[in-house]
PDB file with one MODEL, atoms N, CA, C and O in Angstrom:
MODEL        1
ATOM      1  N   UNK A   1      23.371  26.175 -13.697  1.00  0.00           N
ATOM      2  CA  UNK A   1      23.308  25.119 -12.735  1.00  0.00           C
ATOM      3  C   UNK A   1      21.891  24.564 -12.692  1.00  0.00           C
ATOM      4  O   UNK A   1      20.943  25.344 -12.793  1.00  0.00           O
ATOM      5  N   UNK A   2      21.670  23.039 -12.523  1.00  0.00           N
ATOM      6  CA  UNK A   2      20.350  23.019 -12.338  1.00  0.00           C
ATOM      7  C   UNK A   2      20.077  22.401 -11.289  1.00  0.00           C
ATOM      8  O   UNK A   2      20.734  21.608 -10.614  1.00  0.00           O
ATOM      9  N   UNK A   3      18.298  23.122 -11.112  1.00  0.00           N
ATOM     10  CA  UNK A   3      18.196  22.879  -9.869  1.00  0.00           C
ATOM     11  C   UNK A   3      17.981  21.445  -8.945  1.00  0.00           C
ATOM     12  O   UNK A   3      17.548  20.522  -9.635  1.00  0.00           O
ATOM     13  N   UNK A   4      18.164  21.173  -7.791  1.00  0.00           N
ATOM     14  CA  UNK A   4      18.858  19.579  -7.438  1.00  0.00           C
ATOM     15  C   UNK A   4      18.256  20.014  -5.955  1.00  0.00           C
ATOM     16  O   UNK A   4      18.269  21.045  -5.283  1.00  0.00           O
ATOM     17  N   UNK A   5      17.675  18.557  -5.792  1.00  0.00           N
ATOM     18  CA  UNK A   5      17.048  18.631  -4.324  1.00  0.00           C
ATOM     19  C   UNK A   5      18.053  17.498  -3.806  1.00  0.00           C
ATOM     20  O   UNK A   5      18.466  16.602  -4.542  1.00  0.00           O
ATOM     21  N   UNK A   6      18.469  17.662  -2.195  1.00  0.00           N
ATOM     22  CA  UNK A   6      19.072  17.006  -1.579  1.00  0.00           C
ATOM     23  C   UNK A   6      18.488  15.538  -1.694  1.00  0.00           C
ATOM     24  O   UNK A   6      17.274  15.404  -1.843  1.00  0.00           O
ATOM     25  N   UNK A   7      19.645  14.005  -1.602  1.00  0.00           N
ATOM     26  CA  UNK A   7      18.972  12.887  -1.295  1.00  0.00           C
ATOM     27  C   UNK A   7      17.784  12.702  -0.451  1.00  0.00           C
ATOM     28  O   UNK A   7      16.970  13.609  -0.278  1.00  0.00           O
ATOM     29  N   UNK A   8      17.643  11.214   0.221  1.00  0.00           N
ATOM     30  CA  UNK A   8      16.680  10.738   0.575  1.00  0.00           C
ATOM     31  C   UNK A   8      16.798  11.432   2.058  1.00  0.00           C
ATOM     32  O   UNK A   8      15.798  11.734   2.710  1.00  0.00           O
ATOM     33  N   UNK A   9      18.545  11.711   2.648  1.00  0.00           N
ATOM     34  CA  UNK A   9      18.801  11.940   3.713  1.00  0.00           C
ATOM     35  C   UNK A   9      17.839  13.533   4.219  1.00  0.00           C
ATOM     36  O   UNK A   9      17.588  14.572   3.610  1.00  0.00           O
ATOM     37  N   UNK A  10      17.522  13.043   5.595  1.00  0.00           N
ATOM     38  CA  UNK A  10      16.409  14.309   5.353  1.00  0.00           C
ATOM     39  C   UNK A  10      17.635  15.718   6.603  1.00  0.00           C
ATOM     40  O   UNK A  10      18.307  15.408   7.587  1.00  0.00           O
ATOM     41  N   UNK A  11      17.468  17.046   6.016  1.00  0.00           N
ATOM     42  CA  UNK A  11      18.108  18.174   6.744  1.00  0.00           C
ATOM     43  C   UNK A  11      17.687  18.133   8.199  1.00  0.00           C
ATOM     44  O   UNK A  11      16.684  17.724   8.783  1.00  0.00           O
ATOM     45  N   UNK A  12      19.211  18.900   8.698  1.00  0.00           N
ATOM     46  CA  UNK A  12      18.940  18.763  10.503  1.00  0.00           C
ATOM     47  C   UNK A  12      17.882  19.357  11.093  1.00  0.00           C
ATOM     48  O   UNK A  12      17.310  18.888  12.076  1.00  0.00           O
ATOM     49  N   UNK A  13      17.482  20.728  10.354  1.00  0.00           N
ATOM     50  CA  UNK A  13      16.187  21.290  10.913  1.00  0.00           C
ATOM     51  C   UNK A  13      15.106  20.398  11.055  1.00  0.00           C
ATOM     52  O   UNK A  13      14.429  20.498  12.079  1.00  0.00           O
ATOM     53  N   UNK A  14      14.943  19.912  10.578  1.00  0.00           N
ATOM     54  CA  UNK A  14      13.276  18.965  10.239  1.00  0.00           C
ATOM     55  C   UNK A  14      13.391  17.515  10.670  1.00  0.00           C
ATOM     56  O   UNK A  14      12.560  16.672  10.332  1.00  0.00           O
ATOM     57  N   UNK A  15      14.682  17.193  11.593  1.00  0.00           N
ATOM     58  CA  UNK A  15      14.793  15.912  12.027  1.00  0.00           C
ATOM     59  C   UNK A  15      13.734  16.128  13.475  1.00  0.00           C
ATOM     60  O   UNK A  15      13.866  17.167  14.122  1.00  0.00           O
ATOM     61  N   UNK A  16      12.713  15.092  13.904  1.00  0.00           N
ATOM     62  CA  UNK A  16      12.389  15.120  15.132  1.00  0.00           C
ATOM     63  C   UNK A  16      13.454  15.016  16.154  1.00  0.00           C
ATOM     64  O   UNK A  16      14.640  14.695  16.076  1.00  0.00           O
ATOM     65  N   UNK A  17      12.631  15.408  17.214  1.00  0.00           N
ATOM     66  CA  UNK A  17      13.882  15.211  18.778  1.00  0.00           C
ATOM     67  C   UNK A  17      14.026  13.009  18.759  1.00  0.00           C
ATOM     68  O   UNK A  17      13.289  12.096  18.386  1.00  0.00           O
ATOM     69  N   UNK A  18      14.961  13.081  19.192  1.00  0.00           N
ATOM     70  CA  UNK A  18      14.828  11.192  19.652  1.00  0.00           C
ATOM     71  C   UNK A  18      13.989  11.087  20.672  1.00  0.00           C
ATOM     72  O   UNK A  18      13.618  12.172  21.121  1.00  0.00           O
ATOM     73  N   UNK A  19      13.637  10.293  21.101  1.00  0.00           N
ATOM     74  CA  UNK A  19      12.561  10.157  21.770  1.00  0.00           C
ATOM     75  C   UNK A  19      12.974  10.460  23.490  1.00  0.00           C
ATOM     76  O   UNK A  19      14.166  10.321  23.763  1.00  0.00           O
ATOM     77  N   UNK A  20      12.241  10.773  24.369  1.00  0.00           N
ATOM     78  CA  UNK A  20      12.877  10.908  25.882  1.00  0.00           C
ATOM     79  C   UNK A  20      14.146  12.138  25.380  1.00  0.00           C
ATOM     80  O   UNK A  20      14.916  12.210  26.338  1.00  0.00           O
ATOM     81  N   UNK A  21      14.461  12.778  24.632  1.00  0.00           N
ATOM     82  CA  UNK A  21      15.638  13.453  24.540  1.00  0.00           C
ATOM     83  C   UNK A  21      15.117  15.286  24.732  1.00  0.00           C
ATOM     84  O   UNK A  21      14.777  15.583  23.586  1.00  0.00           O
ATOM     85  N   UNK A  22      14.948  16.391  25.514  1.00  0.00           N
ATOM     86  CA  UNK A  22      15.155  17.743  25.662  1.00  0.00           C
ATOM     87  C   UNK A  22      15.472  18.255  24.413  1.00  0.00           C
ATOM     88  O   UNK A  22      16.293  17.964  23.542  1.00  0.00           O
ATOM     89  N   UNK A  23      14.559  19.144  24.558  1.00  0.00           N
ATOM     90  CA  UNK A  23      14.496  19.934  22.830  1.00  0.00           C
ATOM     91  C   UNK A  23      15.881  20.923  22.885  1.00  0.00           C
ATOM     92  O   UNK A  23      16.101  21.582  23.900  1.00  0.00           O
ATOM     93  N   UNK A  24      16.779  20.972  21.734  1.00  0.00           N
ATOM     94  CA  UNK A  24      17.927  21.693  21.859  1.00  0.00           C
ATOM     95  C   UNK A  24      17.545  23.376  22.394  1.00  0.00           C
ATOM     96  O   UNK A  24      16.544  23.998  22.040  1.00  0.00           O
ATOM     97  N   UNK A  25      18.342  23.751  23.081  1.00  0.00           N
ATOM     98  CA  UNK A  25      18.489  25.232  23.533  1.00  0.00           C
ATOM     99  C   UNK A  25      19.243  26.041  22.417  1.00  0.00           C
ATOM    100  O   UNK A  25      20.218  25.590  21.815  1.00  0.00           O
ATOM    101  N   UNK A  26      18.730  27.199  22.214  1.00  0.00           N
ATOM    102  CA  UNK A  26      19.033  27.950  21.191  1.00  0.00           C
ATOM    103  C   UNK A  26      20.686  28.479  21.417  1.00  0.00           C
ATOM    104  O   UNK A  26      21.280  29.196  20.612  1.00  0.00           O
ATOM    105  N   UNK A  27      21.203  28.004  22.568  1.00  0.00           N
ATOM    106  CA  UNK A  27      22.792  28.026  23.053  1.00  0.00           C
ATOM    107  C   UNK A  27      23.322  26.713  22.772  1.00  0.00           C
ATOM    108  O   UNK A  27      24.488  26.487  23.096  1.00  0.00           O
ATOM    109  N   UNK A  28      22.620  25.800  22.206  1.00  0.00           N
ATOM    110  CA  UNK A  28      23.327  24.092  21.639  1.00  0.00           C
ATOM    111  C   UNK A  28      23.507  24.423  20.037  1.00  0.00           C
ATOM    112  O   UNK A  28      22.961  25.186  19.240  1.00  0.00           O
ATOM    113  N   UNK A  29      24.700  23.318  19.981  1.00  0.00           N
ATOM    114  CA  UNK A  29      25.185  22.831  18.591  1.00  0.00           C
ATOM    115  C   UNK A  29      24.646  22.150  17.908  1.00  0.00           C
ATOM    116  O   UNK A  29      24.577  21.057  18.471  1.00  0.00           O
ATOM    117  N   UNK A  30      24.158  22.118  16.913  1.00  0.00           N
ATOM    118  CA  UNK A  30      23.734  20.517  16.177  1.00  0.00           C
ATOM    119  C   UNK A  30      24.211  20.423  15.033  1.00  0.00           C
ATOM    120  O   UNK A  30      23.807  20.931  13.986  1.00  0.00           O
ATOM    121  N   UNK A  31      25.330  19.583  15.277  1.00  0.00           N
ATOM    122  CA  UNK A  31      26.325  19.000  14.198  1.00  0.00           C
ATOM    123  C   UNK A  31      25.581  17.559  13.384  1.00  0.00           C
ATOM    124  O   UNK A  31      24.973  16.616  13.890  1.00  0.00           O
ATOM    125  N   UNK A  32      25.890  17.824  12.062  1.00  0.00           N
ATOM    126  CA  UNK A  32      25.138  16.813  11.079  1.00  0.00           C
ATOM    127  C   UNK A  32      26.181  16.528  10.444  1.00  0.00           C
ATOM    128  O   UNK A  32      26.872  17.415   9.942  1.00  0.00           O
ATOM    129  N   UNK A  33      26.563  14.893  10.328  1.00  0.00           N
ATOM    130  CA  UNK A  33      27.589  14.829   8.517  1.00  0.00           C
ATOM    131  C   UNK A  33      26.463  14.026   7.666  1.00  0.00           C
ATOM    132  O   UNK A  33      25.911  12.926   7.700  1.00  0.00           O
ATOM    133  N   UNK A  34      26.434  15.523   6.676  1.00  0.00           N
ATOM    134  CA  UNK A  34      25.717  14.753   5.755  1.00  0.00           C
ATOM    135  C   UNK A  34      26.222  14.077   4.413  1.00  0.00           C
ATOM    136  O   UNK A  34      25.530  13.884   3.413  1.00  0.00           O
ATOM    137  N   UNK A  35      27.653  13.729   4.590  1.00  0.00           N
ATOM    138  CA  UNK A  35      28.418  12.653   3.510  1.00  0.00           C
ATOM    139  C   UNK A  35      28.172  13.936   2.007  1.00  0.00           C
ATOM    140  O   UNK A  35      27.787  15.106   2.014  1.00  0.00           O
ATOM    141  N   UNK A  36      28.475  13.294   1.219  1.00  0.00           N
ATOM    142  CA  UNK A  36      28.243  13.969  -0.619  1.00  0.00           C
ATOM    143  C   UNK A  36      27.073  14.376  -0.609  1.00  0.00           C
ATOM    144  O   UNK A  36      26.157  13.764  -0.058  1.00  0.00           O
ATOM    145  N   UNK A  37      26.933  15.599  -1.295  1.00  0.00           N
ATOM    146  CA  UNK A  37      25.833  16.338  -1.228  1.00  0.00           C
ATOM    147  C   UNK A  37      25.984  17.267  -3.061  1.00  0.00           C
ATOM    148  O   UNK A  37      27.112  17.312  -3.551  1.00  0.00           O
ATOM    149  N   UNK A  38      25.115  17.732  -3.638  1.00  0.00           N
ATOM    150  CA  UNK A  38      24.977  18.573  -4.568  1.00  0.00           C
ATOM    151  C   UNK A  38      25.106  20.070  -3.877  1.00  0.00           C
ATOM    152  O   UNK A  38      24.249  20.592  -3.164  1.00  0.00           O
ATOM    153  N   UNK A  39      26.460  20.672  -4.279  1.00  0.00           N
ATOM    154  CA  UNK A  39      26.803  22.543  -3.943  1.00  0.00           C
ATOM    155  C   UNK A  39      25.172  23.223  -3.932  1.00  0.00           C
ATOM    156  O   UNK A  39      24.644  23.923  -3.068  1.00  0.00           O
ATOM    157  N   UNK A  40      24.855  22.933  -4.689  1.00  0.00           N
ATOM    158  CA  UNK A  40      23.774  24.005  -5.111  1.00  0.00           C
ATOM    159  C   UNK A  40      22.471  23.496  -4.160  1.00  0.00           C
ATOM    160  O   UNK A  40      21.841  24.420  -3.644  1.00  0.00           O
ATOM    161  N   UNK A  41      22.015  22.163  -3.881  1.00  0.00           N
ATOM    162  CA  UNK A  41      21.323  21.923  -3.001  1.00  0.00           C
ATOM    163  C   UNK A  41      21.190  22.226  -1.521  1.00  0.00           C
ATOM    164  O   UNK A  41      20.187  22.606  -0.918  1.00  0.00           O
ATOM    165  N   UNK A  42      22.439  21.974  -1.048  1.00  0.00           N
ATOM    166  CA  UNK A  42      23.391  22.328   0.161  1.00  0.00           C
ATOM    167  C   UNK A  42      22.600  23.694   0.674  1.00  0.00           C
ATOM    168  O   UNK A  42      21.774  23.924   1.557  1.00  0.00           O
ATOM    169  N   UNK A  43      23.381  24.599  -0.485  1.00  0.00           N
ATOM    170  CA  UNK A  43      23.089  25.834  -0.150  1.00  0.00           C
ATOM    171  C   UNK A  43      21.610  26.237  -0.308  1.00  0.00           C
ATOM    172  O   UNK A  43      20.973  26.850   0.548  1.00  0.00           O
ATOM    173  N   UNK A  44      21.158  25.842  -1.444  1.00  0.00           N
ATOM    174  CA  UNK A  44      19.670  26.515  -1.063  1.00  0.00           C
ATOM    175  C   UNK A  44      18.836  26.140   0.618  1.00  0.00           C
ATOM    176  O   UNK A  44      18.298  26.955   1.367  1.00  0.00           O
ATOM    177  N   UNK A  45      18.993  24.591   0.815  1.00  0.00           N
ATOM    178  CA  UNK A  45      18.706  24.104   2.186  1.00  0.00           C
ATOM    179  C   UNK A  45      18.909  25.167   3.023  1.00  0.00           C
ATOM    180  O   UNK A  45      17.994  25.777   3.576  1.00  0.00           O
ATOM    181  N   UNK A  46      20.515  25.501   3.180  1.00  0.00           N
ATOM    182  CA  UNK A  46      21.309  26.587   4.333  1.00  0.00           C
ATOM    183  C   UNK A  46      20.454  28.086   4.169  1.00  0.00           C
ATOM    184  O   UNK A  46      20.104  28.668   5.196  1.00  0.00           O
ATOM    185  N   UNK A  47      20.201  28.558   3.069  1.00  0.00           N
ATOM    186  CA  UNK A  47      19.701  29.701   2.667  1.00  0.00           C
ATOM    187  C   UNK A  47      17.621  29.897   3.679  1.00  0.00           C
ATOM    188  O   UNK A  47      17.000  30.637   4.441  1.00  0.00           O
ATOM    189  N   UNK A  48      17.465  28.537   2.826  1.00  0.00           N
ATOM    190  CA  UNK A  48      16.188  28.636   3.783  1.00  0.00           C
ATOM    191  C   UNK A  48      16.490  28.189   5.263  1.00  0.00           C
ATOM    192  O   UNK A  48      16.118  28.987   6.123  1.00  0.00           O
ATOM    193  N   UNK A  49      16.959  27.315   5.588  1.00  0.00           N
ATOM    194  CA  UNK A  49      17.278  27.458   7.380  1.00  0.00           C
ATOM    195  C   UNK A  49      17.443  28.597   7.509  1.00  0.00           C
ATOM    196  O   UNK A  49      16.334  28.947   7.912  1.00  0.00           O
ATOM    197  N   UNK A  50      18.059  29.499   7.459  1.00  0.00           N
ATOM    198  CA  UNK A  50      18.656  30.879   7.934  1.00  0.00           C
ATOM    199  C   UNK A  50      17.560  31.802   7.763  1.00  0.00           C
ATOM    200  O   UNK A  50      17.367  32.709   8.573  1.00  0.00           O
ATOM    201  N   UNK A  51      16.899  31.635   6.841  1.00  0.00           N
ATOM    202  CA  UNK A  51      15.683  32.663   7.045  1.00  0.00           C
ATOM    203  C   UNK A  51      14.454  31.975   7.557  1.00  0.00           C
ATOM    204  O   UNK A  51      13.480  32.726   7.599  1.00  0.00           O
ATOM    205  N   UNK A  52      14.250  30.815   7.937  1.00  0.00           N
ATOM    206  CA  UNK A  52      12.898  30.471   8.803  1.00  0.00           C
ATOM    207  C   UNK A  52      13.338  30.384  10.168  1.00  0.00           C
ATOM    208  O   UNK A  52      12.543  30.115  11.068  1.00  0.00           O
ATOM    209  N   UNK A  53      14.776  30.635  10.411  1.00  0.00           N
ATOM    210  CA  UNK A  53      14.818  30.801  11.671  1.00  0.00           C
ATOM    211  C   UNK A  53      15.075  31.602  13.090  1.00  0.00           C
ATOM    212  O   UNK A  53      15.830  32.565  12.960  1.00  0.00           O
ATOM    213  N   UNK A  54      14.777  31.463  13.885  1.00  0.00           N
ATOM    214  CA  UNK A  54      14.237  32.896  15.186  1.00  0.00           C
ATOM    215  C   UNK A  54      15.416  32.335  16.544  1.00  0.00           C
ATOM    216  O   UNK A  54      15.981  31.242  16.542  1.00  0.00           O
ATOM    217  N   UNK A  55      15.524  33.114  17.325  1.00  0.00           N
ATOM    218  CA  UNK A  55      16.431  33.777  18.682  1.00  0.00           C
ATOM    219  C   UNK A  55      16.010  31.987  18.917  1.00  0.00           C
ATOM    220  O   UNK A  55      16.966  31.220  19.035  1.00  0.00           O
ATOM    221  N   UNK A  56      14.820  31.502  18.963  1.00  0.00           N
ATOM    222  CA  UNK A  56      14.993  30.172  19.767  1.00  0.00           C
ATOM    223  C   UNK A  56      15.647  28.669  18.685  1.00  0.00           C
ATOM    224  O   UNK A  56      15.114  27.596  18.969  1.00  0.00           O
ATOM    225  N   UNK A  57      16.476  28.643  17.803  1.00  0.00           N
ATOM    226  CA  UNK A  57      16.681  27.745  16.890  1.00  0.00           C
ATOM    227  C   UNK A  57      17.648  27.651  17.377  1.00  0.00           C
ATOM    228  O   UNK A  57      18.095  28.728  17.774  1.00  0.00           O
ATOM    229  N   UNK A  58      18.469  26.492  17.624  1.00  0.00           N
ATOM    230  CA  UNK A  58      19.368  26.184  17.578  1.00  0.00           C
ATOM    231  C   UNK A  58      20.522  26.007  16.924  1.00  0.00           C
ATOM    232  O   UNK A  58      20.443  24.875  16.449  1.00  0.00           O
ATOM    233  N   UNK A  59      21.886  26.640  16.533  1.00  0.00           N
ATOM    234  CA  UNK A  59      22.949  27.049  15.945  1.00  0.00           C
ATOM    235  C   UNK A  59      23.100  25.677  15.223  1.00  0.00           C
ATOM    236  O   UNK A  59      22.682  24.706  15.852  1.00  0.00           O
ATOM    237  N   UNK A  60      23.692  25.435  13.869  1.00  0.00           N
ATOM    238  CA  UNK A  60      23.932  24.278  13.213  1.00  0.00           C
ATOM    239  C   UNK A  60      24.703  23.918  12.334  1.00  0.00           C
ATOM    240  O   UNK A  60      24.596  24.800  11.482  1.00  0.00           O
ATOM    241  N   UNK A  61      25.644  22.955  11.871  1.00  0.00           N
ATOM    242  CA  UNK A  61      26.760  23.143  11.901  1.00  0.00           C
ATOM    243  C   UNK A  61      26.610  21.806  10.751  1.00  0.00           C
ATOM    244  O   UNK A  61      26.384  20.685  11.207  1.00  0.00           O
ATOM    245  N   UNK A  62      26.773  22.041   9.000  1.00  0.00           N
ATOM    246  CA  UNK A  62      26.089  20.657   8.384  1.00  0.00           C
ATOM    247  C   UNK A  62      28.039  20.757   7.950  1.00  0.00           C
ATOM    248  O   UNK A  62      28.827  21.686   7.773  1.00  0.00           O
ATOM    249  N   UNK A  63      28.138  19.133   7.932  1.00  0.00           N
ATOM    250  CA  UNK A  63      29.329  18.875   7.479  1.00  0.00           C
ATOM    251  C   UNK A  63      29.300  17.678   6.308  1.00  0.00           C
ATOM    252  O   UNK A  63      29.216  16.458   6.449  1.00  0.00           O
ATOM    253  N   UNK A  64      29.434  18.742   4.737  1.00  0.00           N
ATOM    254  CA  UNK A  64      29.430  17.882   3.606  1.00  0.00           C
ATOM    255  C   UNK A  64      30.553  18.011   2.939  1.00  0.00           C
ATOM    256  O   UNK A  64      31.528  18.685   3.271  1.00  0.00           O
ATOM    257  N   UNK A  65      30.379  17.174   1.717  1.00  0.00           N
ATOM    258  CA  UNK A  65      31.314  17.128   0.798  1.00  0.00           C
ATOM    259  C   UNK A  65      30.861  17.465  -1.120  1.00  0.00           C
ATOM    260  O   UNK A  65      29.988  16.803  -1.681  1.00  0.00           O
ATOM    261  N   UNK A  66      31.387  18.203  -1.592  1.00  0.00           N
ATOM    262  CA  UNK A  66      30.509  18.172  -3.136  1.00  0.00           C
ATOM    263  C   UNK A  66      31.515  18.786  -4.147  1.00  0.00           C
ATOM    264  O   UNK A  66      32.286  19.636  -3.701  1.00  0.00           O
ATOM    265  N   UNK A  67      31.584  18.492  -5.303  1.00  0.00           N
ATOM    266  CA  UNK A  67      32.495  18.681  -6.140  1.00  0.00           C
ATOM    267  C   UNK A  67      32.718  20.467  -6.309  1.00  0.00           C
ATOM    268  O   UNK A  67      32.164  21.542  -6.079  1.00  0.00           O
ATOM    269  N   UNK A  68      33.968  19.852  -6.888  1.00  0.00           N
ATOM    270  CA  UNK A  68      34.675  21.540  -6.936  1.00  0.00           C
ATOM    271  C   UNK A  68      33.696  22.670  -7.327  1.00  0.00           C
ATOM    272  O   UNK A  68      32.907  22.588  -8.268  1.00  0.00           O
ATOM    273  N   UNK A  69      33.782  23.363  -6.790  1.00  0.00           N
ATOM    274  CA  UNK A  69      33.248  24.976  -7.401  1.00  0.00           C
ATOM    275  C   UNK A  69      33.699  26.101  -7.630  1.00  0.00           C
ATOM    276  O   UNK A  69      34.065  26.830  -6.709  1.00  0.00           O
ATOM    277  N   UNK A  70      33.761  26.466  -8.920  1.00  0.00           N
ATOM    278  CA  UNK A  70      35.017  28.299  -8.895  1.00  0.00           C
ATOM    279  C   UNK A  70      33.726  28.916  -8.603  1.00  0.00           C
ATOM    280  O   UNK A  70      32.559  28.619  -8.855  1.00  0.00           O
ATOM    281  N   UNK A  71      34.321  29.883  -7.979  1.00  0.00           N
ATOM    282  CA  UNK A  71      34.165  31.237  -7.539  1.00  0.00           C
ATOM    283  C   UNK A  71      34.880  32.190  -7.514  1.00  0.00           C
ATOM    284  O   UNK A  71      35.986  32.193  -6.973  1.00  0.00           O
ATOM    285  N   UNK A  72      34.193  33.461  -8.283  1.00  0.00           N
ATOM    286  CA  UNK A  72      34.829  34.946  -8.925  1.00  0.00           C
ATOM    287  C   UNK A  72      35.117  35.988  -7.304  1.00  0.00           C
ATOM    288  O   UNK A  72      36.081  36.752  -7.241  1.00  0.00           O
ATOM    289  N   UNK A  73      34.225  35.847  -6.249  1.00  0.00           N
ATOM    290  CA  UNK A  73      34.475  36.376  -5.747  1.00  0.00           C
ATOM    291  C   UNK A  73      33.238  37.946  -5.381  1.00  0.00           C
ATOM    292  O   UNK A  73      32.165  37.954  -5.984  1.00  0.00           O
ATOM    293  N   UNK A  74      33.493  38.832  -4.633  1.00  0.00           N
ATOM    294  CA  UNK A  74      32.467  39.443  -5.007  1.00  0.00           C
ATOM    295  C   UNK A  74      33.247  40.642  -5.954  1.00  0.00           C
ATOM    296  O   UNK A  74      32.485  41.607  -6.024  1.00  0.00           O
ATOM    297  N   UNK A  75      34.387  40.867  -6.626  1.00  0.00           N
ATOM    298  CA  UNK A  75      35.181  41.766  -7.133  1.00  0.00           C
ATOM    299  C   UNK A  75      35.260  41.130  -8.230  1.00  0.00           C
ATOM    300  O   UNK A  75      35.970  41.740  -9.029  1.00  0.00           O
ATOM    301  N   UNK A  76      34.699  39.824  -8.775  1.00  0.00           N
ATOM    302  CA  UNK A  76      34.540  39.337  -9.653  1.00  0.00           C
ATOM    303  C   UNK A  76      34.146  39.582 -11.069  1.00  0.00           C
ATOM    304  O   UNK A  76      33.051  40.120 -11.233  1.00  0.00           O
ATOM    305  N   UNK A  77      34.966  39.231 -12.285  1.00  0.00           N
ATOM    306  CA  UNK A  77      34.324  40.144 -13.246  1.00  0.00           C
ATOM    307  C   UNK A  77      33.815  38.736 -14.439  1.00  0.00           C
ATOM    308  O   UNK A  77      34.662  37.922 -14.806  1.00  0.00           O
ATOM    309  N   UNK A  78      32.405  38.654 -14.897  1.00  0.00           N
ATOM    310  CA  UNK A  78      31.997  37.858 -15.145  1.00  0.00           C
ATOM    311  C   UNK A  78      33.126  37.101 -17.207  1.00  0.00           C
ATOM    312  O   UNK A  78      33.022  36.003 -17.752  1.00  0.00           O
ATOM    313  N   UNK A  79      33.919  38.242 -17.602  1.00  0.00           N
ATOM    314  CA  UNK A  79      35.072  38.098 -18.541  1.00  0.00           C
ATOM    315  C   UNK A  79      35.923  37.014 -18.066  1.00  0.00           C
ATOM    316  O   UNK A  79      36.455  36.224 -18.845  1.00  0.00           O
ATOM    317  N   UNK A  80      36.117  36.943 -16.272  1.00  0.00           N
ATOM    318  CA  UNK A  80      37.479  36.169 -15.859  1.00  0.00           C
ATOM    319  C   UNK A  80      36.542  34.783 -15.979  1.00  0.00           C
ATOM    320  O   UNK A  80      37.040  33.680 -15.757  1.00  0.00           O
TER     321      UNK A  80
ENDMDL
END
């Protein structure tokens, strides 16, 4: 696979607050559609959110779309 950085569209972590708007509580949602996306980009993004983030981040919820992907599974045998 090679490696692929997300479009121009920038990830929910790193969006500023809107302006006059209360910084999310680490008990809020923040739902994103981020339309077609590259699998492999997606996930590396998700991979680093999840590890730069602490008890006060807010839960997040990205809703994309990206072409098919097989997957073996973790019982997977790299023959199948």
């Amino acid at each position: 696979m090679s490696s692929e950085t997300l479009p121009s569209q920038p990830t929910p972590h790193v969006q500023s607050p809107r302006p006059n708007q209360a910084p999310a509580s680490p008990n809020s949602l923040i739902t994103t559609v981020l339309g077609p996306q590259p699998y492999e980009a997606v996930f590396n993004a998700m991979v680093q959110f999840t590890q730069e983030r602490d008890a006060n981040t807010p839960n997040e919820l990205w809703m994309c779309e990206h072409s098919p992907v097989y997957t073996q599974g973790l019982a997977g045998k790299a023959e199948h």
